[in-house]
Structure formats: structure tokens, C-alpha cells
C-alpha positions as CSV (number, residue, x, y, z in Angstrom):
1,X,26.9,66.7,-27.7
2,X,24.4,64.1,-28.0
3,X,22.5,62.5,-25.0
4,X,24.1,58.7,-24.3
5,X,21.6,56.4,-25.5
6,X,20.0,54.0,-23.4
7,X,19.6,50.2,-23.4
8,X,18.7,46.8,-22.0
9,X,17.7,47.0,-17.9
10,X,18.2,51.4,-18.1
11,X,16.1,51.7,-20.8
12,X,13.5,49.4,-19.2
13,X,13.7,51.3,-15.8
14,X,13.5,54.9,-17.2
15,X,10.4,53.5,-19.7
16,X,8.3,52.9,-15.9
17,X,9.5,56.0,-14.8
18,X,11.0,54.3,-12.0
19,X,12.9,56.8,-10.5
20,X,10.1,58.8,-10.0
21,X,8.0,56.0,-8.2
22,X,11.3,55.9,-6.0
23,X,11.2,59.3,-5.0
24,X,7.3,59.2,-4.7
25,X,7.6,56.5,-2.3
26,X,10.5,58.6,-0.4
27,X,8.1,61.5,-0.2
28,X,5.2,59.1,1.2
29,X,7.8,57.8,3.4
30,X,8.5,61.3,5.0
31,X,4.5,62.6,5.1
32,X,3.9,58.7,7.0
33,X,6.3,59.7,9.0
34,X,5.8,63.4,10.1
35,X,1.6,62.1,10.6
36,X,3.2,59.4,13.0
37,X,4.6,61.8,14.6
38,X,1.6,63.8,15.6
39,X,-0.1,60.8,16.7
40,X,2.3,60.4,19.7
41,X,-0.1,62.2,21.8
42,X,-3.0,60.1,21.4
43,X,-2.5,57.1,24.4
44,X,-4.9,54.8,22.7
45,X,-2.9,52.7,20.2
46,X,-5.8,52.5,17.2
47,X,-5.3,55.5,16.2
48,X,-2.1,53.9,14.6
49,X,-3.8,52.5,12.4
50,X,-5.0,54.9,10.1
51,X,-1.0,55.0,9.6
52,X,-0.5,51.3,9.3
53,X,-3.5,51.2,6.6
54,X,-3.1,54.4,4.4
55,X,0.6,54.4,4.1
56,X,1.1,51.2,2.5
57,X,-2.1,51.9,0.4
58,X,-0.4,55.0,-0.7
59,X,3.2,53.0,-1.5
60,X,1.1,50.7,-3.2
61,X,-0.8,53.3,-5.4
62,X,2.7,54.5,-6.1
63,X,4.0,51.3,-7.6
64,X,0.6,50.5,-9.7
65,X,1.4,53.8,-11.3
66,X,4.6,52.8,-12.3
67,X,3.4,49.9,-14.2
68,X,2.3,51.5,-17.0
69,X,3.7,50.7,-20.3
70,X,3.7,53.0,-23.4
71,X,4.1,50.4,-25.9
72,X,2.4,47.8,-24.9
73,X,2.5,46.8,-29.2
74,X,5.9,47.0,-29.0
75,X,6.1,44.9,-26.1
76,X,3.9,42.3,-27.3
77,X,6.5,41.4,-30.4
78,X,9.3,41.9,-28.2
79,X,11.9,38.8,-28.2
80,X,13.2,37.8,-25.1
81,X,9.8,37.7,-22.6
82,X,9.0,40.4,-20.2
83,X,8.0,38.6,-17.3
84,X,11.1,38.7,-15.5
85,X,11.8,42.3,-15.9
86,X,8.1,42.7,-14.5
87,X,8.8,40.6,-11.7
88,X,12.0,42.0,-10.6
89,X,10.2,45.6,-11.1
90,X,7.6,44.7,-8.6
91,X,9.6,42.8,-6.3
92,X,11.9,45.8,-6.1
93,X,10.0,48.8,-5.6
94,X,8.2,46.5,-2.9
95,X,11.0,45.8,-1.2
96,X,11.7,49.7,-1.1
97,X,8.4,50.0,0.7
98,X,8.3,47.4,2.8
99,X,11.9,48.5,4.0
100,X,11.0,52.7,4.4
101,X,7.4,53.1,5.5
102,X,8.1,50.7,8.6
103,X,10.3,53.9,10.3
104,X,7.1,55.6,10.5
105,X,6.0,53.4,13.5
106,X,10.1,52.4,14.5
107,X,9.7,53.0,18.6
108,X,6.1,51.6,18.3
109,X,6.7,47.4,18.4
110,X,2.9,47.0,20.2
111,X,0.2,45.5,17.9
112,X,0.6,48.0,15.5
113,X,3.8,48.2,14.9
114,X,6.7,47.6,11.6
115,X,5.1,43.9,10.9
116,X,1.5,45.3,10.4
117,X,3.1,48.2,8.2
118,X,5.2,45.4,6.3
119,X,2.0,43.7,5.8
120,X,-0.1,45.6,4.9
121,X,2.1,46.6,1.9
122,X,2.4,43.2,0.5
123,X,-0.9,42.7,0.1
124,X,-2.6,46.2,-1.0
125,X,0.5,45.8,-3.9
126,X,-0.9,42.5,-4.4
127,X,-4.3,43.7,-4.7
128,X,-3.0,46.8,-7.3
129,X,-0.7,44.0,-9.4
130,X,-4.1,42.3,-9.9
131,X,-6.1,45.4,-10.6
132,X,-3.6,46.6,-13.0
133,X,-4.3,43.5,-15.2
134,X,-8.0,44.1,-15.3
135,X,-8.2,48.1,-15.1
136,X,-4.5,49.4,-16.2
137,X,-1.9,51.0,-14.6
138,X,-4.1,54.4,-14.3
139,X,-6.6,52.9,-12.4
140,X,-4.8,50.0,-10.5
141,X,-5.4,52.6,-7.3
142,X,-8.9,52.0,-7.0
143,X,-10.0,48.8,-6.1
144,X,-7.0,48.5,-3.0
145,X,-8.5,51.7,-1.9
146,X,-12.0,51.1,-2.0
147,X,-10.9,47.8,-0.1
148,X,-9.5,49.4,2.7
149,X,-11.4,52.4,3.5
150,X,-14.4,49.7,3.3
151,X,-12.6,48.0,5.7
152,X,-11.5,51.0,8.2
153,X,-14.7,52.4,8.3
154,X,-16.7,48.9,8.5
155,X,-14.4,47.1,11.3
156,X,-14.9,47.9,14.5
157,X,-12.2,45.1,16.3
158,X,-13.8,42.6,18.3
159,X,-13.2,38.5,17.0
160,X,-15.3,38.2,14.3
161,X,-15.7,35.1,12.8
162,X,-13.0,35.3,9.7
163,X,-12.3,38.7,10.7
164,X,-8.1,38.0,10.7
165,X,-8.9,37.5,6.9
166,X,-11.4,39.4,5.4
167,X,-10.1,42.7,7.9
168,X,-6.8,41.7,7.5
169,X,-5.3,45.2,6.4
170,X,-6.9,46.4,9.9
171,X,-5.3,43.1,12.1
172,X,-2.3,43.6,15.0
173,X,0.8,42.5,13.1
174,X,1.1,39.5,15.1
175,X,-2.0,37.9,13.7
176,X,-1.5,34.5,11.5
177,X,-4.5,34.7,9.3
178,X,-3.9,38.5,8.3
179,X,-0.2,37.6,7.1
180,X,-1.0,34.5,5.4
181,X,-4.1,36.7,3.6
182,X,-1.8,39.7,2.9
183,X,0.8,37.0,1.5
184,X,-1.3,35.2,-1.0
185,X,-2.9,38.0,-2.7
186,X,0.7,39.5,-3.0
187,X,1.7,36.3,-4.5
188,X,-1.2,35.9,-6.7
189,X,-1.3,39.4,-7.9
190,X,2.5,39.6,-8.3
191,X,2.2,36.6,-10.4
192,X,-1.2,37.7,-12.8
193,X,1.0,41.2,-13.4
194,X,4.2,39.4,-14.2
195,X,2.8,36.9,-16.6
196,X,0.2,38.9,-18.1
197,X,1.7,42.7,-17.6
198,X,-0.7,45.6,-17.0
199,X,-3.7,46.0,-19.2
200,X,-2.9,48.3,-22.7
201,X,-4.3,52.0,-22.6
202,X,-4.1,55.2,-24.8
203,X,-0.9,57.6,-24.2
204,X,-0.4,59.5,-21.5
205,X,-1.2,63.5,-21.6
């Protein structure tokens, strides 16, 4: 018997090997998690950051991945335009990741708690939408991450002047200027990916 063939909205998911980015974010879901959990320990409530900034990154690495198209030819001469299937591919698997990694911190509502976490994953996918256009979907990892190591390693707390925006994946979740940062680069990035899609490469090996 022959395989059912697959079109339309199945098709398209399968073709971003979305169920795998699903399951990949389930799996970072469970290691954020388990490396909460040994944290408990530790009375001094920055070291929950290290969970509030690398487990969105690695949702958001995740996600770039799936944006990689195998034919982006194809794509190019398709009919109907592809924006709103990129679109409602972003916005999904964000909303997936937005709505697990928070139960990583869930018992933990002080200044590092579900909104940082929530945060912090709009905008490092914002930041991996827009790197995605430039780079491609291979690379779209790298600039988010060079970004907020940078960040972790160079912000030392304190009130900086402009510190809630340019340290905002490091900010309580509480703060205005971080959210309002996080929020338009996820805008802006979502936006640049959906009109423009991710930037052609070679097939995968």
C-alpha cells in the first residue's frame, strides 16, 4: 500500500520539519527544567538567571532551525504567497515556548520568574527571525547567542544608564524597558522572516 500523500498546511508543516522542532522544544523543556531543579539550593536568586537566559536561547535556536526551506526556487514561483504560512509557523512554535519553558521557574514568581522566561523568548526568536534573513536557517543560532552570552558575562546588575534595554535578556521580569525591547525586536524580526522568509542555502546532508 502506498503512503497517503500529503498537501496544503501537512505538507507545509512536515517540509519545516515541524514536528521535530516540537519535540526539540519538549526535550529543552525537560533539561530547563531538571537544571532548575538543581538550582533550588542556591539562596541567592541570580543564579536563576542562567536559566531565564539559556533556555529561551535554546527554544529560540530550535525554532530558527526549523525555518529552513528546501526549495526556496520552488517557493519563489509558488502561487498563493508564503507569508502567512511563515507567520503562523513562527507565531506557533513561539507560543509553544513561551507556554513550556515558563514551568521551569513555576514556584519561583520573584524577579526572575515565568515573565522574564516569557520574555526573554520573544525576543532571542526575534533576534533568530532576523538572523535567519541575513545568515539562513543554519546559522540563525548565532548572532542571539553571541548576544546573550555577551550580555551574561558583561552585565554585572547595578542601574546602568539604558541597562533595562541594551541587558534586557538579563532584566527582572518586572522591568518596562526590557519587555518593550524584547517586544519590538520580536515584532520586527517576526515581520523581516515572514515577508522575506529565511535566506536560500544548499541541501541539507
Amino acid at each position: 500500500m502506498s503512503a497517503p500523500s500529503l498537501h496544503g498546511p501537512l505538507l507545509y508543516v512536515r517540509s519545516r520539519a515541524v514536528p521535530v522542532a516540537l519535540a526539540a522544544l519538549a526535550a529543552t523543556t525537560a533539561c530547563a527544567v531538571w537544571a532548575a531543579g538543581r538550582l533550588d539550593d542556591w539562596p541567592d536568586l541570580y543564579h536563576r538567571v542562567v536559566i531565564v537566559a539559556t533556555a529561551p536561547l535554546l527554544a529560540s535556536a530550535v525554532i530558527g532551525a526549523s525555518l529552513y526551506s528546501a526549495s526556496a526556487e520552488l517557493d519563489g514561483t509558488a502561487v498563493r504567497p508564503w507569508w502567512p504560512r511563515r507567520l503562523a509557523q513562527l507565531a506557533a512554535l513561539t507560543a509553544v515556548a513561551a507556554a513550556l519553558l515558563p514551568l521551569a521557574v513555576l514556584g519561583h514568581p520573584g524577579p526572575f520568574g515565568p515573565g522574564a522566561v516569557v520574555r526573554n523568548t520573544l525576543g532571542c526568536t526575534g533576534v533568530t527571525a532576523a538572523a535567519a534573513v541575513l545568515l539562513g536557517a543554519r546559522l540563525s543560532w548565532l548572532p542571539a547567542s553571541a548576544y546573550v552570552f555577551a550580555v551574561y558575562l558583561g552585565f554585572h546588575g547595578g542601574r546602568r544608564p539604558g541597562a533595562t534595554v541594551w541587558a534586557w535578556p538579563m532584566q527582572p521580569g518586572a522591568e518596562r524597558g526590557a519587555w518593550l525591547t524584547a517586544l519590538a525586536v520580536f515584532a520586527l524580526g517576526t515581520a523581516w522572516y515572514a515577508v522575506r522568509g529565511a535566506r536560500p542555502e544548499g541541501p541539507r546532508t
